[in-house]
PDB file as gemmi writes it, atoms N, CA and C in Angstrom:
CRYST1    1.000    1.000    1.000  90.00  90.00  90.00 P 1                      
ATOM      1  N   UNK A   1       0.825  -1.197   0.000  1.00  0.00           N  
ATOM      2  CA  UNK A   1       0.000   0.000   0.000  1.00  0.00           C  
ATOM      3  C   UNK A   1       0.873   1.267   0.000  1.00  0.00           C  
ATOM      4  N   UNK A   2       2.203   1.526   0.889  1.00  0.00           N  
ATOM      5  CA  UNK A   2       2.700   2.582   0.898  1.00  0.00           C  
ATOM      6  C   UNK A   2       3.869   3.037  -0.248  1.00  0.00           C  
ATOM      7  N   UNK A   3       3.836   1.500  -0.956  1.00  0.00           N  
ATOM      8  CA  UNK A   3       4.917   2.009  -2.628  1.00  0.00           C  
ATOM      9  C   UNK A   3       3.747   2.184  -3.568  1.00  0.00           C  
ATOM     10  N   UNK A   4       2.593   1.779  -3.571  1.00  0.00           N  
ATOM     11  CA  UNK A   4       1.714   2.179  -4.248  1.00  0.00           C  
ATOM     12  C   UNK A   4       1.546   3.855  -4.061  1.00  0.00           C  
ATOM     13  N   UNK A   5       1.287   3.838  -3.103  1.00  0.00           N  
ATOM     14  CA  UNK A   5       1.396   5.865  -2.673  1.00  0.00           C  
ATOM     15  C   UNK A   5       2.644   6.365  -3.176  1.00  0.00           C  
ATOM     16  N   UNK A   6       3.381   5.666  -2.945  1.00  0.00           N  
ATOM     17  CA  UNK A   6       4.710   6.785  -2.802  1.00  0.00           C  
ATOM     18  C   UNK A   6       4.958   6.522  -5.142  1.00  0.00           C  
ATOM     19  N   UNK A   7       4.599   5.764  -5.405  1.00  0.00           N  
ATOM     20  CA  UNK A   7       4.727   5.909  -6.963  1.00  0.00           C  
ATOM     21  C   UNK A   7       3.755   6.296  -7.284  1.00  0.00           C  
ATOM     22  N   UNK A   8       2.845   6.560  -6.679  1.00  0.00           N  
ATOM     23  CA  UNK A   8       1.485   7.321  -7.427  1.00  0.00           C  
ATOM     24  C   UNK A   8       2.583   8.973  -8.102  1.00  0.00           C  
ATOM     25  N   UNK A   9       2.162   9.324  -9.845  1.00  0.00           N  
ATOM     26  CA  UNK A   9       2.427  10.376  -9.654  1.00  0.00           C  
ATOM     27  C   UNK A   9       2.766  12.023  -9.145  1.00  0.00           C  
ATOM     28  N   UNK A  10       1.570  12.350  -8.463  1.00  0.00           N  
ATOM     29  CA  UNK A  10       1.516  13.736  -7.179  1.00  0.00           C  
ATOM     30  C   UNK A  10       2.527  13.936  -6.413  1.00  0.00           C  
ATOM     31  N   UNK A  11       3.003  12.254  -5.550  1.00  0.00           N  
ATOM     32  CA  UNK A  11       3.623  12.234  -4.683  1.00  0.00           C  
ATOM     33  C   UNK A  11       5.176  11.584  -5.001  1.00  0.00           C  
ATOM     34  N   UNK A  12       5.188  11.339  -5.929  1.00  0.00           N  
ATOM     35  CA  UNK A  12       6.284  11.674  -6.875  1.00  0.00           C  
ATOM     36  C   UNK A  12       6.765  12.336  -7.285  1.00  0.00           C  
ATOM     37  N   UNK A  13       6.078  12.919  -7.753  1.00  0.00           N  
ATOM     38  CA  UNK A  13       6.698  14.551  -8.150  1.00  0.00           C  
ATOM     39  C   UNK A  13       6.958  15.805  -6.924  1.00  0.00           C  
ATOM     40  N   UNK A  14       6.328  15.397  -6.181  1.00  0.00           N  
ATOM     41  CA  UNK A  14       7.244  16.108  -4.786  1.00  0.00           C  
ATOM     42  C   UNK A  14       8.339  15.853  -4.450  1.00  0.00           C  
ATOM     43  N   UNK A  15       7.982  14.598  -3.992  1.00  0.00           N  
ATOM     44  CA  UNK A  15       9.487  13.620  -4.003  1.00  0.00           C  
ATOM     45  C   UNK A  15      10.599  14.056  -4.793  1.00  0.00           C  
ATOM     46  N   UNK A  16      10.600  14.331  -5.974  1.00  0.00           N  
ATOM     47  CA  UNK A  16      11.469  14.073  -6.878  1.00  0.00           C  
ATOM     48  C   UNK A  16      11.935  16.218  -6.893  1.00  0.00           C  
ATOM     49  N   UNK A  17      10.705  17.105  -6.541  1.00  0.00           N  
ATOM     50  CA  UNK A  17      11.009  18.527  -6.523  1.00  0.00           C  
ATOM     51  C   UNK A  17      11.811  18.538  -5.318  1.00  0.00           C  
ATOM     52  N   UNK A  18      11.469  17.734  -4.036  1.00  0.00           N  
ATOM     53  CA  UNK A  18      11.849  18.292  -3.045  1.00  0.00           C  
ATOM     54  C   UNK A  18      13.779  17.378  -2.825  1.00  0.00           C  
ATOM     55  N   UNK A  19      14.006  16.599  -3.400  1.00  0.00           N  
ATOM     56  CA  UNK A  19      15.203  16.175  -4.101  1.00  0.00           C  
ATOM     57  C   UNK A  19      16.003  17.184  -4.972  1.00  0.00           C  
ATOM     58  N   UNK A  20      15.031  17.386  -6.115  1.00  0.00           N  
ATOM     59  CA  UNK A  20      16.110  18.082  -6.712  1.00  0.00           C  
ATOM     60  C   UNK A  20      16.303  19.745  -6.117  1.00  0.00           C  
ATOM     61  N   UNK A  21      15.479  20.444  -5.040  1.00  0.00           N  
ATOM     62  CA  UNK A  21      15.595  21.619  -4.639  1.00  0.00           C  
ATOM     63  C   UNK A  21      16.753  21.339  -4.074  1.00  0.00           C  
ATOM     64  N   UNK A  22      16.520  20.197  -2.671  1.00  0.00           N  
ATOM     65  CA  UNK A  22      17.941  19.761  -2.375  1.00  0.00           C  
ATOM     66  C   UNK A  22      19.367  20.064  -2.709  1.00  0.00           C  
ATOM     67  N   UNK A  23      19.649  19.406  -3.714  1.00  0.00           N  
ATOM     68  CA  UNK A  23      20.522  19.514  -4.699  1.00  0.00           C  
ATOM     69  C   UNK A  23      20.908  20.714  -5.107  1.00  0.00           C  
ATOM     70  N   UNK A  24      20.094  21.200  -5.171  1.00  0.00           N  
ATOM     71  CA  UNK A  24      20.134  23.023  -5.515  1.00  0.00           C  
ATOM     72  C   UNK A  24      21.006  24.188  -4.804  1.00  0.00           C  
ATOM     73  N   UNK A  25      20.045  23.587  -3.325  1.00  0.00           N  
ATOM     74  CA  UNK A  25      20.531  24.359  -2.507  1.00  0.00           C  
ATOM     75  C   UNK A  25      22.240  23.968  -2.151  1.00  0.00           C  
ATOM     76  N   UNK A  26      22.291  22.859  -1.897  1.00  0.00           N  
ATOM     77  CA  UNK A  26      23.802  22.223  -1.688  1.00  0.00           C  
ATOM     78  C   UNK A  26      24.685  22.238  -2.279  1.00  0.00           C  
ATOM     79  N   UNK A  27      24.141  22.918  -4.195  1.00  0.00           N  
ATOM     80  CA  UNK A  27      25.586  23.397  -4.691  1.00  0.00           C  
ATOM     81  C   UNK A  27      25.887  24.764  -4.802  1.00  0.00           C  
ATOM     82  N   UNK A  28      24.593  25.609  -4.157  1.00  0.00           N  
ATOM     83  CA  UNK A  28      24.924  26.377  -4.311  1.00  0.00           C  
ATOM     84  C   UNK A  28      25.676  27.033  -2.672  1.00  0.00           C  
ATOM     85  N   UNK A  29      25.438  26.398  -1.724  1.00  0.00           N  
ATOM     86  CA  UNK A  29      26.562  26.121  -0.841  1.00  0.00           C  
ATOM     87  C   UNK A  29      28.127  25.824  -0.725  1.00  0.00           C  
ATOM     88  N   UNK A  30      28.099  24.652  -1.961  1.00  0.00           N  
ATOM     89  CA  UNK A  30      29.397  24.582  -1.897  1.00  0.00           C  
ATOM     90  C   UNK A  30      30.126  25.444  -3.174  1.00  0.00           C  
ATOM     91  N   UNK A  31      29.456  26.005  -3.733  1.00  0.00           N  
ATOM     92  CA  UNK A  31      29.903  26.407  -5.272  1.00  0.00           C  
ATOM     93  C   UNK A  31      30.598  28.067  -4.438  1.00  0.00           C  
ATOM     94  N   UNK A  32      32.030  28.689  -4.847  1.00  0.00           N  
ATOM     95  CA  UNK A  32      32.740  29.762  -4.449  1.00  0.00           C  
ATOM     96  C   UNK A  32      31.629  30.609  -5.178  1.00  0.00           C  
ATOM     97  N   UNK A  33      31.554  32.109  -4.166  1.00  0.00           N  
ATOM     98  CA  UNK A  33      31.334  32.927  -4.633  1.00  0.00           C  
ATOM     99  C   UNK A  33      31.337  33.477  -5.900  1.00  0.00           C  
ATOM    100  N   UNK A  34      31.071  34.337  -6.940  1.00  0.00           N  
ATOM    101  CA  UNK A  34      31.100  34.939  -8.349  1.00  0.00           C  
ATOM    102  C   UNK A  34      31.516  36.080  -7.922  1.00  0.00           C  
ATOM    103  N   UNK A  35      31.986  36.839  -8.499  1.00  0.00           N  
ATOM    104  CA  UNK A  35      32.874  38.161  -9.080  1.00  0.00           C  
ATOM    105  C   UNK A  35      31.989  39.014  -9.480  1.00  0.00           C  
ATOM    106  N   UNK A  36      32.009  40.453  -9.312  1.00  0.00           N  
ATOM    107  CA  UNK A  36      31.158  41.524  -9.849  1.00  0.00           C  
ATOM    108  C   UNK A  36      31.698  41.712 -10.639  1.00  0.00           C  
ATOM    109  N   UNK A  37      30.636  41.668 -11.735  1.00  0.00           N  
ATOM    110  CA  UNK A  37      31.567  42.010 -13.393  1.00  0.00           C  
ATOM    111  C   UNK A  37      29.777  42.529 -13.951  1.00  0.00           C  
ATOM    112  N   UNK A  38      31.053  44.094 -14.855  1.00  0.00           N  
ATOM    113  CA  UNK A  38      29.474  44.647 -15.530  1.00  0.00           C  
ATOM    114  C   UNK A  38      29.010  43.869 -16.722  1.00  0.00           C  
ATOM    115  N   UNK A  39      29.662  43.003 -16.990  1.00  0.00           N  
ATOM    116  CA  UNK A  39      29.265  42.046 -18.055  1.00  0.00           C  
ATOM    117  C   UNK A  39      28.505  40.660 -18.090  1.00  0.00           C  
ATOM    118  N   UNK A  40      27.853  40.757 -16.675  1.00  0.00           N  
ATOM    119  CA  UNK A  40      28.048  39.443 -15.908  1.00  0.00           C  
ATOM    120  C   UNK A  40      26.207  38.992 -16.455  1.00  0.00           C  
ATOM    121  N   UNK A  41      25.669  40.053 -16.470  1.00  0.00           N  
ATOM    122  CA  UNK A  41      23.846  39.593 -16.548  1.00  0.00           C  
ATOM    123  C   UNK A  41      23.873  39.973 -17.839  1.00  0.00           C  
ATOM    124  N   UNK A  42      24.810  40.177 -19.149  1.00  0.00           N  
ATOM    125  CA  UNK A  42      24.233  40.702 -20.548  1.00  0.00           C  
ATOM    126  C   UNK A  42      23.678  39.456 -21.177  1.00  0.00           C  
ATOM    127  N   UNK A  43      23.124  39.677 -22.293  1.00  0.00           N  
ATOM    128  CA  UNK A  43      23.324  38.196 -23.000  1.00  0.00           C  
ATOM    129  C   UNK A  43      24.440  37.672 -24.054  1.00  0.00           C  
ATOM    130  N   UNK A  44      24.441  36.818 -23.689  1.00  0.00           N  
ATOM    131  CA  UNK A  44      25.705  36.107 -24.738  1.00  0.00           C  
ATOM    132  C   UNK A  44      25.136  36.230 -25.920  1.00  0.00           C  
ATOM    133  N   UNK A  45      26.362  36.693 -26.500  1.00  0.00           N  
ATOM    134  CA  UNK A  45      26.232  36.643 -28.056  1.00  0.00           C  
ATOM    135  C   UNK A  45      27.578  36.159 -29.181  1.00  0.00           C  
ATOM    136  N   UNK A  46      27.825  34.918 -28.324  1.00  0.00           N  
ATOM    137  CA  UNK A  46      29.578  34.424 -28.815  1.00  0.00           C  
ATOM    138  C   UNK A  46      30.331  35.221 -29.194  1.00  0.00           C  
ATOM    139  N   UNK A  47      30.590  36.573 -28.352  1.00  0.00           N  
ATOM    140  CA  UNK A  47      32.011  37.294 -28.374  1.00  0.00           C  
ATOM    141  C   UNK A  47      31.559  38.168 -29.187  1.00  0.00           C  
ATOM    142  N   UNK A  48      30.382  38.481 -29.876  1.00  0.00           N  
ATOM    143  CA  UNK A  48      30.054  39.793 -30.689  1.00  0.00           C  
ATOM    144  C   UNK A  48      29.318  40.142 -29.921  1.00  0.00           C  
ATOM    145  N   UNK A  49      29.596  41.770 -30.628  1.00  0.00           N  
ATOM    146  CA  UNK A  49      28.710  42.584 -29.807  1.00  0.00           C  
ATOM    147  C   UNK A  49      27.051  42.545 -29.926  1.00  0.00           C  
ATOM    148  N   UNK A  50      26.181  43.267 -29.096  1.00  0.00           N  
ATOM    149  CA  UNK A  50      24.603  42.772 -29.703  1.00  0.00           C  
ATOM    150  C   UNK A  50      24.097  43.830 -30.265  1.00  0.00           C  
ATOM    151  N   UNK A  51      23.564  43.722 -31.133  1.00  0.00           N  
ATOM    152  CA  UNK A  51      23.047  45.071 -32.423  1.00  0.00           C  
ATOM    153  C   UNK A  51      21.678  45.668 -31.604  1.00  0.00           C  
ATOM    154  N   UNK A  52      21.817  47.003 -32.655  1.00  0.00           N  
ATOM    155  CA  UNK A  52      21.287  47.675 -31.578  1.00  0.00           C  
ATOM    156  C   UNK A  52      19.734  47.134 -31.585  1.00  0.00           C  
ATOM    157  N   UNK A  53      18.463  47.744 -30.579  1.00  0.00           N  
ATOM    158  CA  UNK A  53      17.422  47.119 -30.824  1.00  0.00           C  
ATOM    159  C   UNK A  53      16.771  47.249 -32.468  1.00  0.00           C  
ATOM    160  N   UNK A  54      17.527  49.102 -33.005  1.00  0.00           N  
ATOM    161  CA  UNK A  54      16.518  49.330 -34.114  1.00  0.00           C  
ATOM    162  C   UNK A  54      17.180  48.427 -35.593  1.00  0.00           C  
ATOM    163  N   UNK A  55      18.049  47.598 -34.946  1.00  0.00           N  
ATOM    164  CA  UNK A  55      18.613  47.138 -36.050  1.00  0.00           C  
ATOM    165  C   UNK A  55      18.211  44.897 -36.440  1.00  0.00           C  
ATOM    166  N   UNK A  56      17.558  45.011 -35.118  1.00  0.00           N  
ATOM    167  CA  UNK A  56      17.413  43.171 -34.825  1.00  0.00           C  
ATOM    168  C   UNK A  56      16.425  43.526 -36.224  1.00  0.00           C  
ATOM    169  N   UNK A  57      16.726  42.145 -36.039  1.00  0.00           N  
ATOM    170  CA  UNK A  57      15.647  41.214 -37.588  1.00  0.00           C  
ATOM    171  C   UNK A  57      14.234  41.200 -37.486  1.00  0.00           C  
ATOM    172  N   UNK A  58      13.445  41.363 -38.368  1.00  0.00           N  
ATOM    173  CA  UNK A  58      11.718  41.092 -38.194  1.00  0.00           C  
ATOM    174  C   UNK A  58      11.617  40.049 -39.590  1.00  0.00           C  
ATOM    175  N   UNK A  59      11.024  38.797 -38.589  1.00  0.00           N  
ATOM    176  CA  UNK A  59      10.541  37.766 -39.661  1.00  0.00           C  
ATOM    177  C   UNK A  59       9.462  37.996 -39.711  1.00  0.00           C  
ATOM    178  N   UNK A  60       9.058  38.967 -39.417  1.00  0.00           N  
ATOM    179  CA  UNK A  60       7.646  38.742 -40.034  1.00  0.00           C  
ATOM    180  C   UNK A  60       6.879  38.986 -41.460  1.00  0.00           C  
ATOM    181  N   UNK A  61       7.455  39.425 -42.304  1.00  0.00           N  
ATOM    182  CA  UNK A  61       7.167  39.305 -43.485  1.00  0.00           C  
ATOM    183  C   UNK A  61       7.698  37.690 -44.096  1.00  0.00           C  
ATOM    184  N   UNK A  62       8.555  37.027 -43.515  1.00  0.00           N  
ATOM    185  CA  UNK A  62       9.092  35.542 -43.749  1.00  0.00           C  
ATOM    186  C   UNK A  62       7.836  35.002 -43.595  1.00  0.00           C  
ATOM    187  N   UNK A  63       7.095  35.187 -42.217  1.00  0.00           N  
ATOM    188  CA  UNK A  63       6.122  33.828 -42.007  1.00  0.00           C  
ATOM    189  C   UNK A  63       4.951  34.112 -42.320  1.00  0.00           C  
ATOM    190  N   UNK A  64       4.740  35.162 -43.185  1.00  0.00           N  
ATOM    191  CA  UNK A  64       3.752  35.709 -43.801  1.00  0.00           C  
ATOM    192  C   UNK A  64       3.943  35.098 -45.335  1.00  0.00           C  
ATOM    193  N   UNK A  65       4.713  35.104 -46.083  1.00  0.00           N  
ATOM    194  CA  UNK A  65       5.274  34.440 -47.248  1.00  0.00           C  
ATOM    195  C   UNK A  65       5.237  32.799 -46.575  1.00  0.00           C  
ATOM    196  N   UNK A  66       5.923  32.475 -45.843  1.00  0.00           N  
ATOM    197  CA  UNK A  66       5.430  31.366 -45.529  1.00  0.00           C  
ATOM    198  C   UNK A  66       3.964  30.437 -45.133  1.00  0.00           C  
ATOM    199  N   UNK A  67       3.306  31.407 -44.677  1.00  0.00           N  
ATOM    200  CA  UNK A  67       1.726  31.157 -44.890  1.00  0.00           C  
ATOM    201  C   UNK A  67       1.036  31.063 -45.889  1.00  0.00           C  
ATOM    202  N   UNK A  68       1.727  31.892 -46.634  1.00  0.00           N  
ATOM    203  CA  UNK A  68       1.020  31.987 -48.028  1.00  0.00           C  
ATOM    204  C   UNK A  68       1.590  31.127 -49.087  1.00  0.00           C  
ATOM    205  N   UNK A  69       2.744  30.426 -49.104  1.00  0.00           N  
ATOM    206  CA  UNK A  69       3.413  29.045 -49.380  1.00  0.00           C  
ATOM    207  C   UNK A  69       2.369  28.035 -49.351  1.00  0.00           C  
ATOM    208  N   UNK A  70       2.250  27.909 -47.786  1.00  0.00           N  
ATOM    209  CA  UNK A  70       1.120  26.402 -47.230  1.00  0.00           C  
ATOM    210  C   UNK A  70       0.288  26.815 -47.887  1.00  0.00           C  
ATOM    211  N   UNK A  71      -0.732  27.695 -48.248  1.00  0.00           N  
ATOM    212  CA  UNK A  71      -2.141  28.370 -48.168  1.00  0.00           C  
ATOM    213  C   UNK A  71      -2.214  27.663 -49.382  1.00  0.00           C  
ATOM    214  N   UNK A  72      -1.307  27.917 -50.421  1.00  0.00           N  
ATOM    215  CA  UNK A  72      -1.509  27.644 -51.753  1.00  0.00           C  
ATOM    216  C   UNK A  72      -1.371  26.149 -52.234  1.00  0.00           C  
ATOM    217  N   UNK A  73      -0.668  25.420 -51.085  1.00  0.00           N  
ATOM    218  CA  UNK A  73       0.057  24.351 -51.788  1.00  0.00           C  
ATOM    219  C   UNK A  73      -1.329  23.492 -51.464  1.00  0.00           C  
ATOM    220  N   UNK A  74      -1.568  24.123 -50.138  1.00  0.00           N  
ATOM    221  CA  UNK A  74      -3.188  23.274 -49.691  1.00  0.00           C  
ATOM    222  C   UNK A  74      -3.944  23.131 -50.471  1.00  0.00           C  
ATOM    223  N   UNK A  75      -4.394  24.228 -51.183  1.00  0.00           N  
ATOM    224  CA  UNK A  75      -5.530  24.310 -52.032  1.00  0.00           C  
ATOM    225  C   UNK A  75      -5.439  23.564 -53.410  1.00  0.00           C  
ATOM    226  N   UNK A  76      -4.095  23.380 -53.948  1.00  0.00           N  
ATOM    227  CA  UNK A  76      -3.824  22.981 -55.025  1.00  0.00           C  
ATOM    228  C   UNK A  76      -4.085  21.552 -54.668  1.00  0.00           C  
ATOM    229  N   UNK A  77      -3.745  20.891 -53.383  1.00  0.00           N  
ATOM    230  CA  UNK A  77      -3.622  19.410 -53.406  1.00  0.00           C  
ATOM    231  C   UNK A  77      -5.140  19.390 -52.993  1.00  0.00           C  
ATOM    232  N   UNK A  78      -5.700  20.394 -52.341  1.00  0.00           N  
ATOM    233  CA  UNK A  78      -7.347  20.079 -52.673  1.00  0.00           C  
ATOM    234  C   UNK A  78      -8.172  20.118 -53.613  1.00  0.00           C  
ATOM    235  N   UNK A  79      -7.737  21.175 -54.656  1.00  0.00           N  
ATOM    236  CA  UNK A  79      -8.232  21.069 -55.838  1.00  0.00           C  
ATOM    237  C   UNK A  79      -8.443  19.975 -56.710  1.00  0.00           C  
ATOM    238  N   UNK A  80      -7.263  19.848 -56.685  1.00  0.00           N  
ATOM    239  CA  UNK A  80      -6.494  18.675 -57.481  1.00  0.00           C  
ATOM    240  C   UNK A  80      -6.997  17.103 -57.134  1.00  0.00           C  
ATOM    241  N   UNK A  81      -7.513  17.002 -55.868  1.00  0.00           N  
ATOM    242  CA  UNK A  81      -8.260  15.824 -55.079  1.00  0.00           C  
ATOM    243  C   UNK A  81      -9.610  15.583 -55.476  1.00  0.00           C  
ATOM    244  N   UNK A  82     -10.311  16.801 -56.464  1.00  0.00           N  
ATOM    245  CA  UNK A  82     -11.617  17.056 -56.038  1.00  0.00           C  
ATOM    246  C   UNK A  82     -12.078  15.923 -57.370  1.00  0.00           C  
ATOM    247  N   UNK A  83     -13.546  14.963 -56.949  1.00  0.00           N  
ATOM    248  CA  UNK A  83     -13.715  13.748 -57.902  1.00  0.00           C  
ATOM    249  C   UNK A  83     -13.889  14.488 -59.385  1.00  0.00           C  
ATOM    250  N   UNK A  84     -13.999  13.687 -60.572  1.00  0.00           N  
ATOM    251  CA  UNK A  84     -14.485  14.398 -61.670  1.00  0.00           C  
ATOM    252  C   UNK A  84     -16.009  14.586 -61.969  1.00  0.00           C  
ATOM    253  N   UNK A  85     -16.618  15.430 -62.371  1.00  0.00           N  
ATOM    254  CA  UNK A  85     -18.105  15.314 -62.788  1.00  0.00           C  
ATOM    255  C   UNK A  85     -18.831  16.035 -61.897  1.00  0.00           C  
ATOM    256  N   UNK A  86     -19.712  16.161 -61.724  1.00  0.00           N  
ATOM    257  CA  UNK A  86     -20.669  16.649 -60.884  1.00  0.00           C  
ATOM    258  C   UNK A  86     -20.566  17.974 -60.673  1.00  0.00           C  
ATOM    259  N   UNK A  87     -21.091  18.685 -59.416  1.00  0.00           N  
ATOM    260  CA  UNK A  87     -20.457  20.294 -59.531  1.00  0.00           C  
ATOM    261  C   UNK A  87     -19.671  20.069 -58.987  1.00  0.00           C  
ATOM    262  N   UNK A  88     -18.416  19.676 -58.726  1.00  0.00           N  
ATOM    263  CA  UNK A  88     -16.831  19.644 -58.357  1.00  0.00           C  
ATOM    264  C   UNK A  88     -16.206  21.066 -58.933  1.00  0.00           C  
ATOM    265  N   UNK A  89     -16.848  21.326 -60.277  1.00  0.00           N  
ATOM    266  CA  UNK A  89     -15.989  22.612 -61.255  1.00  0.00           C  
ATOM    267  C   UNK A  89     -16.522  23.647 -59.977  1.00  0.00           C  
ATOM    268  N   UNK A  90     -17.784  23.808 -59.714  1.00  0.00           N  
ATOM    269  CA  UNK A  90     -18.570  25.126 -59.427  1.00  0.00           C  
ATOM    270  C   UNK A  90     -17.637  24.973 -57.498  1.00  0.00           C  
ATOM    271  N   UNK A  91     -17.600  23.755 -56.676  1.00  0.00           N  
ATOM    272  CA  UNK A  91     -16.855  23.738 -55.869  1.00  0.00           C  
ATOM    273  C   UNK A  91     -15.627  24.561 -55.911  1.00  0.00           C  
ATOM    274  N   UNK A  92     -14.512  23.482 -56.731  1.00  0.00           N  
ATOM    275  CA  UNK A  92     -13.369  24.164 -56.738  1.00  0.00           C  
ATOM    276  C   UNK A  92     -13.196  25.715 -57.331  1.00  0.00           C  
ATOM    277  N   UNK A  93     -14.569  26.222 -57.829  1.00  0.00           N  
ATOM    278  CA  UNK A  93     -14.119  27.748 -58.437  1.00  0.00           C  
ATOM    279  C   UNK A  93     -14.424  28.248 -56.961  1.00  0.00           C  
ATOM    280  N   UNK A  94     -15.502  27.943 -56.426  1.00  0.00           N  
ATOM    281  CA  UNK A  94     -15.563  28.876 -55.008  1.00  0.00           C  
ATOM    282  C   UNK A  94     -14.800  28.810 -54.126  1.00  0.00           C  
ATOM    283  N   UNK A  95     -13.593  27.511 -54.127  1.00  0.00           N  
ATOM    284  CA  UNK A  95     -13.043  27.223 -52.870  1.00  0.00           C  
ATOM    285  C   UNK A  95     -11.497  28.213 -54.126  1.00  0.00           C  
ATOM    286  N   UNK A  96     -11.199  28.258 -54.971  1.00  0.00           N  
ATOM    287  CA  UNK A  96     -10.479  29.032 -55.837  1.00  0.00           C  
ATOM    288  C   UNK A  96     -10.482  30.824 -55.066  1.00  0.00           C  
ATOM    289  N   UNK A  97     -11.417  31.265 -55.574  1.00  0.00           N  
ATOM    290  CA  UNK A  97     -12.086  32.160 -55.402  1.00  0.00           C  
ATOM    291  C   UNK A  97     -11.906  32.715 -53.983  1.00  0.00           C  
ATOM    292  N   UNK A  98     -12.000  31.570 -52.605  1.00  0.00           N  
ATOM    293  CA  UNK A  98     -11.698  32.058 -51.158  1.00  0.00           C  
ATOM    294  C   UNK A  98     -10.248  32.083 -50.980  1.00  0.00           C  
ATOM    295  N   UNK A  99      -9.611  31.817 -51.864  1.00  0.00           N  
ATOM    296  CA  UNK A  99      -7.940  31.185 -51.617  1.00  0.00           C  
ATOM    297  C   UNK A  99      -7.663  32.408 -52.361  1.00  0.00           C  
ATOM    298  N   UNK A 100      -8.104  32.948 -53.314  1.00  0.00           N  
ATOM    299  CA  UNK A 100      -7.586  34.089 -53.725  1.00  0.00           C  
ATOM    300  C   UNK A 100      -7.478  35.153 -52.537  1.00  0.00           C  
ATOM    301  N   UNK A 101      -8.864  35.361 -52.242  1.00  0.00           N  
ATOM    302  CA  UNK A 101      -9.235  36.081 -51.467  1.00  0.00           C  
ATOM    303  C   UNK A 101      -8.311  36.419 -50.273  1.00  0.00           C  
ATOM    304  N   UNK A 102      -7.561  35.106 -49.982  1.00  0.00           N  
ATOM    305  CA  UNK A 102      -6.882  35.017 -49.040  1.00  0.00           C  
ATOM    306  C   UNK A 102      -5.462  35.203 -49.621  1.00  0.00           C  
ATOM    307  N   UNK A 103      -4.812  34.914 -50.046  1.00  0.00           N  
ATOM    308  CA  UNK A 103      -3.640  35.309 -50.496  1.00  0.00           C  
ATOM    309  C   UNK A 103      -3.537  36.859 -51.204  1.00  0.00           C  
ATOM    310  N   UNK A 104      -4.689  37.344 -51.500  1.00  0.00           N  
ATOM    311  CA  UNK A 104      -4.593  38.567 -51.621  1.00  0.00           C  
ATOM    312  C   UNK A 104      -4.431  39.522 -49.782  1.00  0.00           C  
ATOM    313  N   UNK A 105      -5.153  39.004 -49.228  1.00  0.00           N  
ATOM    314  CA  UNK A 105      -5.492  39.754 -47.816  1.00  0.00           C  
ATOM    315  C   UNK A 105      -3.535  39.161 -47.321  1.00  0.00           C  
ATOM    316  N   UNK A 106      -3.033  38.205 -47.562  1.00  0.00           N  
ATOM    317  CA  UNK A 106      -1.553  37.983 -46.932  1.00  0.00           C  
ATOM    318  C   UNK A 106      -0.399  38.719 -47.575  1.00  0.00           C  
ATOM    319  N   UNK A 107      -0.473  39.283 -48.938  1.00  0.00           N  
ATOM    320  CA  UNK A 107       0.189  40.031 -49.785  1.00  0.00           C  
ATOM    321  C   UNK A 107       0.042  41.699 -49.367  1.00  0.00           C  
ATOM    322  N   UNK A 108      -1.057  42.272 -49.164  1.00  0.00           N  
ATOM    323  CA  UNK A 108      -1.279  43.751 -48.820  1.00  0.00           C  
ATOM    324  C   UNK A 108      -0.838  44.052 -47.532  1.00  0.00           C  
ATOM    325  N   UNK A 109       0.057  43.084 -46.769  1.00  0.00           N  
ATOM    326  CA  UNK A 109       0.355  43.238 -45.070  1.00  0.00           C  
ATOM    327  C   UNK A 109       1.400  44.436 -45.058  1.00  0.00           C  
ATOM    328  N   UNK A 110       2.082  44.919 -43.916  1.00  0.00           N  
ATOM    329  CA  UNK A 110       2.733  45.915 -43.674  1.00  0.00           C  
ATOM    330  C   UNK A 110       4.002  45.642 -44.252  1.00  0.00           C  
ATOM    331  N   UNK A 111       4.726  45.675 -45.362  1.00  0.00           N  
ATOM    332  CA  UNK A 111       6.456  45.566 -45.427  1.00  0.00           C  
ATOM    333  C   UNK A 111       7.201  47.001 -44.862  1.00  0.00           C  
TER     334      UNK A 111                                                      
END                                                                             
């Protein structure tokens, strides 16, 4: 009954937090002091310097082109799926027609 409890998940995972806090605390006991250095909280950037904020990268025109990649490739392999005969034509022109719609609305975004 009491390894059944003690492996029940809940009480496991205490177990296993109040272990690894343990651990935590005890190296950071034995671990020497750190050094005041004004360099000490920046972020690493493997020995280069970090650009300024007005200069970082915006993907966002990437995953906007990239949406509009999938958007299209979808529709084509749905198109392309659709049986022959019937109104399938009048389907795929309307489901055509919303895909435009939409790749037009992903093209007019902010560059």
């Amino acid at each position: 009954m009491v390894k059944q409890m003690l492996l029940s998940p809940p009480i496991a995972m205490c177990v296993f937090l109040a272990l690894v806090y343990g651990l935590y605390r005890l190296g950071g006991a034995l671990a020497p002091p750190g050094e005041k250095h004004p360099g000490k909280h920046l972020p690493y950037a493997c020995g280069e310097d970090i650009l300024p904020p007005e200069v970082q990268l915006n993907y966002h025109g990437f995953f906007q082109l990239a949406l509009m990649f999938g958007v299209l490739h979808v529709s084509t392999l749905v198109v392309a799926t659709l049986p022959l005969g019937g109104g399938s034509h009048r389907i795929a022109l309307a489901y055509l027609v919303g895909i435009a719609i939409s790749v037009l609305v992903l093209s007019k975004g902010e560059a």
